[in-house]
N, C-alpha and C positions, 0 to 999 in steps of 0.2 A: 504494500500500500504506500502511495505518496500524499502526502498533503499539504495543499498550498494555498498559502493567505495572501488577499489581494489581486486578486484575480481576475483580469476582465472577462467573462464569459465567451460574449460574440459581440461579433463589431460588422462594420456596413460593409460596401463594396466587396461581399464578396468572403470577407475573411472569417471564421471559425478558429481562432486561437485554442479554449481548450477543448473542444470536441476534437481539433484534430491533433493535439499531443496525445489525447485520451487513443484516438486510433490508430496513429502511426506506431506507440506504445502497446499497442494493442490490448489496453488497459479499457473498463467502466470507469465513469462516474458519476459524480453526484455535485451539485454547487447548490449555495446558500448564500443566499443573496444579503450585505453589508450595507453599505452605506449608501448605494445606489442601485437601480436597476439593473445594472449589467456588472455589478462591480462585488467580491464576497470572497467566499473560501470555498477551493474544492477536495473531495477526497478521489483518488485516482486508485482503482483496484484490479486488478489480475481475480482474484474471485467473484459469480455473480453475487449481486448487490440485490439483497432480498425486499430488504424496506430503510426508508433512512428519513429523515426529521431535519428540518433547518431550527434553531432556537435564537432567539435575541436573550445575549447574557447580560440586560439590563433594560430601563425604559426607553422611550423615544426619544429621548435626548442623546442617547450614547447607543452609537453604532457598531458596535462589536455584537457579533453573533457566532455562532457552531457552527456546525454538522458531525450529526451522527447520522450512522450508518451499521449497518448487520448485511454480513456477507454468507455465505456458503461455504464456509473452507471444507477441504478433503485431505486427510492427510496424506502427503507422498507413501506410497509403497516403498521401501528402502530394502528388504530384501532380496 
């Protein structure tokens, strides 16, 4: 899993910043929107991503928020 604050989601002409790190990594994820509509934290996962929650960790004065998130893991066969 990666996790990354400050994040602009999508942007215009054209560009997809993290849907396409999410895919070229061939990673899910998940984003939780911060201080602006396009703008927050995401979580980037290699396991599917079962359900996951945005929270605001204070009122609307203060822009700091989460994400969680609940994946799928399997554990590797090692033998």
């Amino acid at each position: 899993m990666v996790a990354l604050q400050n994040v602009r989601a999508e942007e215009g002409r054209g560009m997809r910043p993290l849907s396409e790190l999410a895919e070229g990594l061939g990673m899910r994820y998940v984003f939780a929107e911060s201080w602006a509509p396009e703008y927050g934290n995401a979580v980037l996962s290699r396991w599917p991503i079962k359900r996951w929650n945005a929270r605001r960790l204070a009122d609307h004065f203060d822009f700091r928020s989460a994400a969680e998130m609940l994946t799928q893991w399997t554990q590797p066969d090692l033998s």
